[in-house]
MARBA-3410 file (N, C-alpha, C, O; in Angstrom, 1 decimal):
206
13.2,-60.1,6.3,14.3,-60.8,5.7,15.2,-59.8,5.0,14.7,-58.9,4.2 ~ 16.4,-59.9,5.2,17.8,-58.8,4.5,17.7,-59.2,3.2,17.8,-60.4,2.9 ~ 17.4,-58.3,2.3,17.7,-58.9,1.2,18.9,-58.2,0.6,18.8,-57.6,-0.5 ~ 20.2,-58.2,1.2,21.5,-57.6,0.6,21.5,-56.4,0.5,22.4,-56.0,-0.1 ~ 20.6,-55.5,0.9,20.5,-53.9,0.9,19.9,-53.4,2.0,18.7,-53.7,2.1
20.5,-52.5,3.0,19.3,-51.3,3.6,18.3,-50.5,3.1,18.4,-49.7,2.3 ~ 17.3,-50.8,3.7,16.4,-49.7,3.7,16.6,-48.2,4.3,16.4,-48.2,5.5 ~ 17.1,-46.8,3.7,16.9,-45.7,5.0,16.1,-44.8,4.9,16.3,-43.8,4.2 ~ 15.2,-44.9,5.6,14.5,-43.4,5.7,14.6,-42.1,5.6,15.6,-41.8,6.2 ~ 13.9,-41.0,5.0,14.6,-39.9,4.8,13.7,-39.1,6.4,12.5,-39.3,6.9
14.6,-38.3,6.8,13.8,-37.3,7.8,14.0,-36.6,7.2,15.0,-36.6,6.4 ~ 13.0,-35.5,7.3,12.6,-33.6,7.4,13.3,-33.1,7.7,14.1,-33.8,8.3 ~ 13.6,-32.1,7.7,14.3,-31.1,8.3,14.1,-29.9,8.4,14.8,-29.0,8.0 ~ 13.0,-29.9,9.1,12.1,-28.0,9.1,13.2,-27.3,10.1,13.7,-27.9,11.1 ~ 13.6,-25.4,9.6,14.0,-25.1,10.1,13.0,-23.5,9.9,12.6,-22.9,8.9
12.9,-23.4,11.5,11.5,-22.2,11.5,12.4,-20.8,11.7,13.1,-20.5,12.7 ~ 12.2,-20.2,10.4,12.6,-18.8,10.0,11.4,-17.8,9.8,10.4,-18.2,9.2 ~ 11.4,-16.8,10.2,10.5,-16.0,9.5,10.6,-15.9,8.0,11.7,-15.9,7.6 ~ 9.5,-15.8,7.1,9.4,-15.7,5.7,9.6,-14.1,5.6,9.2,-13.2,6.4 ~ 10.6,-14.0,4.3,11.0,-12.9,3.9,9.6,-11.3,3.5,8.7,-11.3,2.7
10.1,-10.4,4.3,9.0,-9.5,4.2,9.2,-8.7,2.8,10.2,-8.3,2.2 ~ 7.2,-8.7,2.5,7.2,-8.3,0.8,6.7,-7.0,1.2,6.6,-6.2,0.2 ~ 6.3,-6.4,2.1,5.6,-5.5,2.2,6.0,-5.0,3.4,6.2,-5.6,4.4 ~ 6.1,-2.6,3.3,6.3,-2.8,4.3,5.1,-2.2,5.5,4.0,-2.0,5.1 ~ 5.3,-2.0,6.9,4.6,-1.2,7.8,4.3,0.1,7.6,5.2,0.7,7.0
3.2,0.8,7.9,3.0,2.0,7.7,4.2,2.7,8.5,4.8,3.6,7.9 ~ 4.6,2.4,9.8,5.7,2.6,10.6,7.1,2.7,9.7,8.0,3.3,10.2 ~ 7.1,2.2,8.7,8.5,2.4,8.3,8.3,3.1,7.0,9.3,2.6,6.5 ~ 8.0,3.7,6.4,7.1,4.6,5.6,7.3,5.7,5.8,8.1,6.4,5.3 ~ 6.0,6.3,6.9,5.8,7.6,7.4,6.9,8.1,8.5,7.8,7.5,9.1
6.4,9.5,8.6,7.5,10.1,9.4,7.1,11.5,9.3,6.4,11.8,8.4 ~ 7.4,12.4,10.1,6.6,13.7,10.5,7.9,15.1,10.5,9.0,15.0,11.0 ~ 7.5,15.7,10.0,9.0,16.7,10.5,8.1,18.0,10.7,7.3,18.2,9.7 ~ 8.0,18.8,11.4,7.3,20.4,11.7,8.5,21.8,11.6,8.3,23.0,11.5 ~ 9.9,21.0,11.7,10.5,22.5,12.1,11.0,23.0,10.2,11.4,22.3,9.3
11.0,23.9,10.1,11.1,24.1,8.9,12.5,24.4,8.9,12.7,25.2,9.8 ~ 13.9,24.0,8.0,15.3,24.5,8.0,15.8,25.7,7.8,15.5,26.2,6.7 ~ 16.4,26.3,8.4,17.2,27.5,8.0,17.9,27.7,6.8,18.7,26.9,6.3 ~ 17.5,28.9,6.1,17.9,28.8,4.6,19.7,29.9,5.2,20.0,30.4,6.3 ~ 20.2,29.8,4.4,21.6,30.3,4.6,22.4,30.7,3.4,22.9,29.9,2.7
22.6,31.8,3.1,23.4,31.8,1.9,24.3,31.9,1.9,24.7,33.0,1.8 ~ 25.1,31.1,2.1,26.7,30.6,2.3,26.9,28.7,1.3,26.1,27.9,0.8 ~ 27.9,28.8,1.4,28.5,27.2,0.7,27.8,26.1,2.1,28.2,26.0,3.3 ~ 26.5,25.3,1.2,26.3,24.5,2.2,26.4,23.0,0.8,26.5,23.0,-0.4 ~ 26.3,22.0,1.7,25.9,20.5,0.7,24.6,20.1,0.9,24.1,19.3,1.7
23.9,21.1,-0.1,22.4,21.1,-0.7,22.5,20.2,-1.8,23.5,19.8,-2.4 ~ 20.9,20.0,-1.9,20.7,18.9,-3.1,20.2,19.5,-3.9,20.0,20.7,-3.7 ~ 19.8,18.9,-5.2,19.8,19.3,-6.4,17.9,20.0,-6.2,17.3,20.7,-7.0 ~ 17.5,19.6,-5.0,16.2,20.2,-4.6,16.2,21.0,-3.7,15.1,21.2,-3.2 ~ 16.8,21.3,-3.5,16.7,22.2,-2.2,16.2,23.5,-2.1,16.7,24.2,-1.2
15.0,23.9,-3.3,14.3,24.9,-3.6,12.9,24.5,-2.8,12.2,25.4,-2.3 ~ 12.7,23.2,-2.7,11.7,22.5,-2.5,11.0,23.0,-0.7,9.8,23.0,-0.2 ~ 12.1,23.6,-0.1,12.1,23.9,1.6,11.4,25.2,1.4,11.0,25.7,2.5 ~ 11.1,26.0,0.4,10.0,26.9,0.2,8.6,26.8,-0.1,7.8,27.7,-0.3 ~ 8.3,25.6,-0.1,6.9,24.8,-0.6,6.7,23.8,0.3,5.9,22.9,0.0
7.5,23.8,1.5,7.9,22.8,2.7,6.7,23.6,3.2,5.7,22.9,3.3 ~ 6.7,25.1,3.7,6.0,26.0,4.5,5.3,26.6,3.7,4.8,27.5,4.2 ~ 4.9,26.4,2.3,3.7,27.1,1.6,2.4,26.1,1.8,1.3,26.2,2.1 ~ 3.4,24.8,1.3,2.4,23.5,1.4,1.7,23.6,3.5,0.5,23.6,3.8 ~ 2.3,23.7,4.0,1.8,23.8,6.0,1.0,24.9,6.0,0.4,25.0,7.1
0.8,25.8,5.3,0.0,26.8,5.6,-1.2,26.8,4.8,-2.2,27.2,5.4 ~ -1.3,26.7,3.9,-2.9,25.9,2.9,-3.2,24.3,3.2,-4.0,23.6,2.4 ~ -2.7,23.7,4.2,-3.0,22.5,4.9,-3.4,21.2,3.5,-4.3,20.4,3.5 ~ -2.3,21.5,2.7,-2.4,20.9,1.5,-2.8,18.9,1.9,-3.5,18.0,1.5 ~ -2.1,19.2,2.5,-2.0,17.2,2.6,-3.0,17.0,3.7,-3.2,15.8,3.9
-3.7,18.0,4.5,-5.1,17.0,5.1,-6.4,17.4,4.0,-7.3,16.6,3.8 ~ -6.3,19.2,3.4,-7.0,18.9,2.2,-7.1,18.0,1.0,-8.0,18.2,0.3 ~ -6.0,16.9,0.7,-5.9,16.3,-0.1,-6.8,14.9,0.7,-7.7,14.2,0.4 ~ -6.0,15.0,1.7,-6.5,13.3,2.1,-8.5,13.4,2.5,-9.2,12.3,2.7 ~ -9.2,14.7,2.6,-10.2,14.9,2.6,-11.0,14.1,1.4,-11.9,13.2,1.5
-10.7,14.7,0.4,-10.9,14.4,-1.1,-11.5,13.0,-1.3,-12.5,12.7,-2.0 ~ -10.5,12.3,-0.4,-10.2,10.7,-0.9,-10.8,9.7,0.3,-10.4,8.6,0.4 ~ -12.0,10.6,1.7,-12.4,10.2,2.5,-13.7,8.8,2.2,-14.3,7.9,2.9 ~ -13.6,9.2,0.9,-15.1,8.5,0.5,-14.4,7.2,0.1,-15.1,6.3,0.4 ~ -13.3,6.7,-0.3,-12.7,5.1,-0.7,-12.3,4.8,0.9,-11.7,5.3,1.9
-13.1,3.0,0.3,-12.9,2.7,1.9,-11.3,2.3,2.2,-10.7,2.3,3.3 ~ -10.8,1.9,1.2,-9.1,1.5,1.0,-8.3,2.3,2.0,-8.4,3.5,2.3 ~ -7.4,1.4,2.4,-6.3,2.2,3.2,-5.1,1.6,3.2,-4.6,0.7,3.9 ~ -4.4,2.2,1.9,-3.1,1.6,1.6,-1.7,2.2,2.3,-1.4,3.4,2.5 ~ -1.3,1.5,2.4,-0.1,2.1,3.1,1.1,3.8,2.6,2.0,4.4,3.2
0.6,4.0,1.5,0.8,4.9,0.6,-0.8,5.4,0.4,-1.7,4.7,0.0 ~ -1.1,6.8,0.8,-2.8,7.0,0.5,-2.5,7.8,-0.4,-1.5,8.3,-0.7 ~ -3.9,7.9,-1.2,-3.9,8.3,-2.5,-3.4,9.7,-2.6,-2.8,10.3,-3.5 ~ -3.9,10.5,-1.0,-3.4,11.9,-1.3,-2.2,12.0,-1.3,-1.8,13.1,-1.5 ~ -1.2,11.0,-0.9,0.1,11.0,-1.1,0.7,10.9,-2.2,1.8,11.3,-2.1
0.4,10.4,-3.2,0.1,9.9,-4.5,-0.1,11.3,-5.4,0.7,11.8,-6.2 ~ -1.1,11.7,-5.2,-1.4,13.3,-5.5,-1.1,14.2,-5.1,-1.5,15.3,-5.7 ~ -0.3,14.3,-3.9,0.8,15.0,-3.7,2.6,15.0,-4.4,3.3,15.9,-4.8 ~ 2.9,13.9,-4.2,3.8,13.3,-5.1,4.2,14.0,-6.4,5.2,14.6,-6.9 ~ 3.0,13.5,-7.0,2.6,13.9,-8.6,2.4,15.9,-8.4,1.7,16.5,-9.3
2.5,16.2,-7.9,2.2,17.9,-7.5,4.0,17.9,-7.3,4.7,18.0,-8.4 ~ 4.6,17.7,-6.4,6.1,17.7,-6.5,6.6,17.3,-7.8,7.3,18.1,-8.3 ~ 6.3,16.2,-8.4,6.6,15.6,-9.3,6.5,17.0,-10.5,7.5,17.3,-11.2 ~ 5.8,17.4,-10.7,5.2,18.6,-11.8,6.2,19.9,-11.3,6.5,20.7,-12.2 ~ 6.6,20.1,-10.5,7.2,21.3,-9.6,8.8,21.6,-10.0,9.6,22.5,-10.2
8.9,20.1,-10.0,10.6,19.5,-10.2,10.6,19.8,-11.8,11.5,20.5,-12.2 ~ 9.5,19.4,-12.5,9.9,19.9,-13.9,10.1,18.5,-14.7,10.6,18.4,-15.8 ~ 9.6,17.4,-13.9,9.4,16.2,-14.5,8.0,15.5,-15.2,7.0,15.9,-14.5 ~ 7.6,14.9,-16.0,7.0,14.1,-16.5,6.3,13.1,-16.9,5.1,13.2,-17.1 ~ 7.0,12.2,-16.9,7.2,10.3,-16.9,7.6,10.2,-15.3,8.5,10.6,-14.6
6.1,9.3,-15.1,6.2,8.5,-14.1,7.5,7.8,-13.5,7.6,7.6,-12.3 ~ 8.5,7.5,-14.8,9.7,6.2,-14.2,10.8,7.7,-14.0,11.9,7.4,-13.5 ~ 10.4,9.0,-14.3,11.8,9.6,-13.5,11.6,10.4,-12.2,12.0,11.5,-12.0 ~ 10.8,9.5,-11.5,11.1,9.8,-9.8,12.0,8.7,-9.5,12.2,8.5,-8.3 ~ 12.5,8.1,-10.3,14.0,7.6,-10.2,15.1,8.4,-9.6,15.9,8.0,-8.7
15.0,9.6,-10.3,15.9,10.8,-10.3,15.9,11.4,-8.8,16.8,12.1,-8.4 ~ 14.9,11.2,-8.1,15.3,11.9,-7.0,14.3,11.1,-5.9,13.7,11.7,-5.1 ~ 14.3,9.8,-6.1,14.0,8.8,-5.2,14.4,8.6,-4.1,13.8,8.0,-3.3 ~ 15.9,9.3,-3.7,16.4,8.9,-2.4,16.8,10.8,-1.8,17.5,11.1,-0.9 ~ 16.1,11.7,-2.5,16.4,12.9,-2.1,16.0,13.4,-0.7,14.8,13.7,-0.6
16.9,13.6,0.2,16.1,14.0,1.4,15.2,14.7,1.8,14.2,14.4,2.5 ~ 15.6,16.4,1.2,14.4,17.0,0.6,12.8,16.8,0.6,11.9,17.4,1.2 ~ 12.7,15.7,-0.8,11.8,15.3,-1.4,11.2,15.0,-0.3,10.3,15.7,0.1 ~ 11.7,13.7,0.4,11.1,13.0,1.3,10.7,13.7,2.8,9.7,13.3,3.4 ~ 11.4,14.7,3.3,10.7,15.1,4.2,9.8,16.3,3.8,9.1,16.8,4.7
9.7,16.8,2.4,8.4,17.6,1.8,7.1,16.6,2.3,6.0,17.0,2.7 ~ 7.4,15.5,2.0,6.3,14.0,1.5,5.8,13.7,3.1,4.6,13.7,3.2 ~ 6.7,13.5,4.1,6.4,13.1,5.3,6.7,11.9,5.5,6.2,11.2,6.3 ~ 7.9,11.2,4.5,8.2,9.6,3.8,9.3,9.5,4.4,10.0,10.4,4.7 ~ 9.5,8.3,4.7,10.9,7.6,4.5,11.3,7.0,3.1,12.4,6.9,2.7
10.3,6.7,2.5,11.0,6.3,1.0,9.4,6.1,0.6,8.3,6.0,1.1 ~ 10.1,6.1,-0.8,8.9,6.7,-1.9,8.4,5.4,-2.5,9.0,4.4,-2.5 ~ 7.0,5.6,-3.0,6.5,4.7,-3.6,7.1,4.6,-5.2,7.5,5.6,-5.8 ~ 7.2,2.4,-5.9,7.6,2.9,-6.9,6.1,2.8,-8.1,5.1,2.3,-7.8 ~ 6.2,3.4,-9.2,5.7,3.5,-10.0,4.6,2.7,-9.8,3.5,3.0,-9.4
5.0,1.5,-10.2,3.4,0.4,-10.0,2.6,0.7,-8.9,1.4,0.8,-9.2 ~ 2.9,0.9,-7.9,2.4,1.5,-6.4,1.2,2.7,-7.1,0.0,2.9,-6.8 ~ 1.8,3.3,-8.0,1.3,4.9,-8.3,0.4,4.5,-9.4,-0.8,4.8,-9.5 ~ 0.9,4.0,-9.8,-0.3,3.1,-11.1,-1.3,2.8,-10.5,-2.4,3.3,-10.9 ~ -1.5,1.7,-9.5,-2.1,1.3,-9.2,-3.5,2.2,-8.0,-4.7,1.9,-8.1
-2.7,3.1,-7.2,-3.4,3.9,-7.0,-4.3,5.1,-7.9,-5.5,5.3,-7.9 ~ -3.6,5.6,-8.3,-4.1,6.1,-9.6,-6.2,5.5,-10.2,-7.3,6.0,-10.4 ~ -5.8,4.4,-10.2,-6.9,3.3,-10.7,-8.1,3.2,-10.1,-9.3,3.3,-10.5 ~ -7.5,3.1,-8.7,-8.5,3.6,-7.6,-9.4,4.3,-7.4,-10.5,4.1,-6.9 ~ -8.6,5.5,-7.9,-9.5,6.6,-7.7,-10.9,6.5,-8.5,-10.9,6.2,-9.7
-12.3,6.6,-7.7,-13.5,7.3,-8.5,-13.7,8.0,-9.0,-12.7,8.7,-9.1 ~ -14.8,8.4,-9.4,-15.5,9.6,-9.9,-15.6,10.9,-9.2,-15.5,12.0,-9.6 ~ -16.0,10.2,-7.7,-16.2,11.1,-6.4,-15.1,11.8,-5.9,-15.2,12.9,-5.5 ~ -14.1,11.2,-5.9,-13.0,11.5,-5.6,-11.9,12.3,-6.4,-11.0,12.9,-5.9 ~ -12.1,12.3,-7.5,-12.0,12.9,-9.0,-12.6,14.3,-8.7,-11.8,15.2,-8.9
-13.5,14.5,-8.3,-14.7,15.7,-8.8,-14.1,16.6,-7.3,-13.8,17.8,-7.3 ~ -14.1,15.7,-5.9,-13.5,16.7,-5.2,-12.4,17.1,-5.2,-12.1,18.1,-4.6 ~ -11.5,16.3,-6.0,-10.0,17.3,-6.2,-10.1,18.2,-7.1,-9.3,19.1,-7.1 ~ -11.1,18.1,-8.0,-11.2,19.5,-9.2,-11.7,20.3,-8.1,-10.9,21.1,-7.6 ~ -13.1,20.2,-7.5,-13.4,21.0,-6.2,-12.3,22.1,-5.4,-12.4,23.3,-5.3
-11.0,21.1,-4.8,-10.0,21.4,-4.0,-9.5,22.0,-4.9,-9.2,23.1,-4.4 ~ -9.1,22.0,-6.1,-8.3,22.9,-6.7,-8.6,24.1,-7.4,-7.8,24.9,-7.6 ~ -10.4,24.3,-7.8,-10.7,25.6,-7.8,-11.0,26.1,-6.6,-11.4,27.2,-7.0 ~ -11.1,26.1,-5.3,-11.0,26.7,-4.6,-10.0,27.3,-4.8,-10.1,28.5,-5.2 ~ -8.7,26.6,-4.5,-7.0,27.3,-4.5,-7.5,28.6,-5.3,-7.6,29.7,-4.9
-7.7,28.2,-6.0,-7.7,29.5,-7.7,-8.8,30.3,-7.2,-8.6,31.5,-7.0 ~ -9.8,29.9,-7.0,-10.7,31.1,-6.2,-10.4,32.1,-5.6,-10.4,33.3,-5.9 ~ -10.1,31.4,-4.3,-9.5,32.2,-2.9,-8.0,33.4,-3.0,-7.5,34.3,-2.3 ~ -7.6,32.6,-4.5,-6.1,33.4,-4.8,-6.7,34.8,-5.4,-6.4,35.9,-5.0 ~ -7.5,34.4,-6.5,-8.2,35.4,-6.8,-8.7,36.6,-6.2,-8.5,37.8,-6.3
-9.3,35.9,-5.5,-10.5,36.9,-4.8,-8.9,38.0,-3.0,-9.1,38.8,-2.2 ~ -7.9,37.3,-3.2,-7.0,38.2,-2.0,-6.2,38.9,-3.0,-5.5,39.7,-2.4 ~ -5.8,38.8,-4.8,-5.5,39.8,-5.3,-6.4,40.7,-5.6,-5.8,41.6,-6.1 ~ -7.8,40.9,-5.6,-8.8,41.7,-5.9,-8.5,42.5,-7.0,-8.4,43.7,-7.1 ~ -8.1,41.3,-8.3,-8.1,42.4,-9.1,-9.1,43.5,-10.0,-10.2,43.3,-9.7
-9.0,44.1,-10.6,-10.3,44.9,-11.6,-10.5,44.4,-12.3,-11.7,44.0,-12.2 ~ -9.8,44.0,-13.5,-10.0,43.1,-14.2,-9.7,42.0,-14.8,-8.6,42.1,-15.3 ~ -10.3,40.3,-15.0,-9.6,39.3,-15.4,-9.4,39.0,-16.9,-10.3,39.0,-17.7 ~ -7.9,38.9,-17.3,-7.7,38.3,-19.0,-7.4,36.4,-18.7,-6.8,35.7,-17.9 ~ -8.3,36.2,-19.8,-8.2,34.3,-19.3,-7.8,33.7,-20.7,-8.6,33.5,-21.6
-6.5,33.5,-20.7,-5.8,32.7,-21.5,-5.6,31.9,-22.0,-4.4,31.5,-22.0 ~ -6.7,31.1,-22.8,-6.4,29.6,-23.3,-5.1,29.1,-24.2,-4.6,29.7,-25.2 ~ -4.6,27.9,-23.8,-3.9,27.4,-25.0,-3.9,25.9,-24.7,-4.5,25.4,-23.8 ~ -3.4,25.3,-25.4,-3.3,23.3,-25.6,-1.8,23.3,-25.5,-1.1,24.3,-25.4 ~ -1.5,21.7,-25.6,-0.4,21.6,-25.6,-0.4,20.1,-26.0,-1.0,19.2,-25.5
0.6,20.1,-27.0,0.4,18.0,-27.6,1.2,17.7,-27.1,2.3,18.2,-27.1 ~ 0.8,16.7,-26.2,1.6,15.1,-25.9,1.5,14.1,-26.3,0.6,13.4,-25.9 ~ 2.5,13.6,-27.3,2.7,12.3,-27.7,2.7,11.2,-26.5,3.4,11.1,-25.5 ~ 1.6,10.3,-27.2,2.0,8.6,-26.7,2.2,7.6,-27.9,2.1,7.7,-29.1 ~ 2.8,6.3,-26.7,2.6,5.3,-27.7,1.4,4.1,-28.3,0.2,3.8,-28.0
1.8,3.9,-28.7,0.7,3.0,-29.1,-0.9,3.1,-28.7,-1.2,4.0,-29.5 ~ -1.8,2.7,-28.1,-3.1,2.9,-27.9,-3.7,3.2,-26.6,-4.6,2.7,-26.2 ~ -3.1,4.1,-26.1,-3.2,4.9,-24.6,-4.3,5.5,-24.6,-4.9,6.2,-25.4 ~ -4.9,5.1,-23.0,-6.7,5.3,-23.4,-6.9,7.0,-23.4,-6.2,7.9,-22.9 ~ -7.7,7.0,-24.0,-8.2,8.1,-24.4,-7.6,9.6,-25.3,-8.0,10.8,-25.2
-6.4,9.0,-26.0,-5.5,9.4,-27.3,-5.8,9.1,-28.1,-6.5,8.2,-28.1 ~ -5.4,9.6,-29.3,-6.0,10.1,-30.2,-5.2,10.7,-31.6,-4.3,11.5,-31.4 ~ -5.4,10.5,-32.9,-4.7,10.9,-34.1,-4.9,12.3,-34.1,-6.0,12.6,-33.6 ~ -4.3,13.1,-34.3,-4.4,14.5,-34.4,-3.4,15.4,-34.6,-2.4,15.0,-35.2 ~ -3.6,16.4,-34.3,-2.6,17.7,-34.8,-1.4,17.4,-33.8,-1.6,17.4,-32.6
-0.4,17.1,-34.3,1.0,16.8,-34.1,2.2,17.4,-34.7,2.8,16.7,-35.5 ~ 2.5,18.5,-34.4,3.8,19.1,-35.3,4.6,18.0,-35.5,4.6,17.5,-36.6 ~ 5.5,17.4,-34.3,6.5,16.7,-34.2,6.3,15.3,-35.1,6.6,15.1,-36.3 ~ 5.7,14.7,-34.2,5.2,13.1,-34.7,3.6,13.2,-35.2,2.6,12.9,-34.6 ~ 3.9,13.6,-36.7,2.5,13.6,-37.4,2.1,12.0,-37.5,2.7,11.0,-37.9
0.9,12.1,-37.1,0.2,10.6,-37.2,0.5,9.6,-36.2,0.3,8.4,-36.4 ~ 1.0,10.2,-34.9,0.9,9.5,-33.6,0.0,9.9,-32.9,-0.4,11.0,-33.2 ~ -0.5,9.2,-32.0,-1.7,9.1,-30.8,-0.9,10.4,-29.9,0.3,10.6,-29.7 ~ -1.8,11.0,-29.5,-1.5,12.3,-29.1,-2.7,12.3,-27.5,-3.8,12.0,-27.5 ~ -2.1,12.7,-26.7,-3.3,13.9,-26.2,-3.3,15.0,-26.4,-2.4,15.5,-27.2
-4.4,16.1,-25.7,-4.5,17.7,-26.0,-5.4,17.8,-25.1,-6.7,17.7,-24.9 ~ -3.9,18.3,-24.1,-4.9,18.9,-23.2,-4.8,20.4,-23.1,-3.8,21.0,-23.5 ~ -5.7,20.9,-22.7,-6.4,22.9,-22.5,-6.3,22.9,-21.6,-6.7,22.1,-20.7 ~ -5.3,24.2,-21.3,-4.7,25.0,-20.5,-5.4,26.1,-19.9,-4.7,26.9,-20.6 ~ -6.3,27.1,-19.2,-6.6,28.7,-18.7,-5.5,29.2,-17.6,-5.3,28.7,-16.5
-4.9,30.1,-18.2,-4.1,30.8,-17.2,-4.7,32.2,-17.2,-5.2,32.7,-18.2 ~ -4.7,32.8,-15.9,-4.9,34.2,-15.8,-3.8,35.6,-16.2,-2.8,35.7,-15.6 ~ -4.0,36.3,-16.9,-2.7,37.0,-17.4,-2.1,38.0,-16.5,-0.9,38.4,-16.7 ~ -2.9,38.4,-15.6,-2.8,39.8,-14.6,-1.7,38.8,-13.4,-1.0,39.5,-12.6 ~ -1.5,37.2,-13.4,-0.5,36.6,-12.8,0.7,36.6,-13.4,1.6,36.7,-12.6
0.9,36.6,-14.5,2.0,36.4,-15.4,2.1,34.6,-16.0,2.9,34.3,-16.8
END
């Protein structure tokens, strides 16, 4: 029976899109380059790295980045960013003369950078954090491994007579309660959480 009003049904209306991608392919990521560029000294439009094409072919010849990904053979993880990429990164990252994690900002889109890396584009910080975290003990212990070798092997092809070994520290302020910082000797910021970390350099290197 009409009772002075329609009834209307509501229909659906699915429309089938693909859902927006959060993540990307290892395929869009990686990327391989072997020929090393011609340096030139003339006016070219170089980037503010372009020192970096000399550590392009130091890094290829100490097989830096399959020794790194060695290291990290023992975690069963396989992220699209691997950790030795991560620790290679942070090796560029230290080279550049940078610090703080948030200023690979600074040369995030450098071409350079990225074909040092083997990248199309860089991981951001959280990415690096989070790897970082990752890492074990085991994997910890073979990069100290990997890295006194370096220092060994350099050693032992300058053959020198004798070694002078150079200790010094260096304070780094943090904020607030950063694990494993600490009150201490602070010129700058007396009575901030600090690290101190110990430095050996060889003196016969400079």
């Amino acid at each position: 029976m009409n009772k002075g009003y329609n009834k209307f049904s509501r229909q659906k209306i699915t429309f089938s899109r693909r859902p927006p991608q959060v993540k990307s392919s290892k395929a869009q990521i990686h990327t391989k380059f072997h020929k090393i560029p011609d340096i030139k000294f003339e006016d070219q439009q170089l980037t503010s790295f372009s020192g970096l094409l000399i550590f392009q072919l130091f890094f290829k010849r100490i097989e830096l980045k399959d020794k790194l990904k060695k290291c990290f053979s023992n975690l069963k993880l396989s992220p699209i960013f691997g950790h030795h990429l991560v620790v290679m990164l942070l090796i560029i990252h230290l080279i550049l003369g940078f610090r703080r994690l948030r200023e690979i900002d600074y040369y995030r889109d450098d071409p350079l950078v990225l074909r040092l890396m083997g990248l199309k584009k860089l991981p951001d910080v959280s990415t690096i954090s989070r790897s970082l975290s990752q890492m074990d003990t085991q994997s910890i212990g073979n990069l100290r491994r990997l890295s006194r070798s370096f220092v060994i092997n350099g050693l032992q092809r300058e053959d020198f007579g004798r070694l002078t070994l150079d200790f010094d520290g260096s304070v780094l302020s943090t904020k607030r309660h950063a694990e494993g910082s600490a009150v201490g000797y602070n010129k700058v910021k007396k009575g901030a959480r600090s690290y101190y970390p110990l430095f050996c350099t060889i003196a016969q290197t400079g």
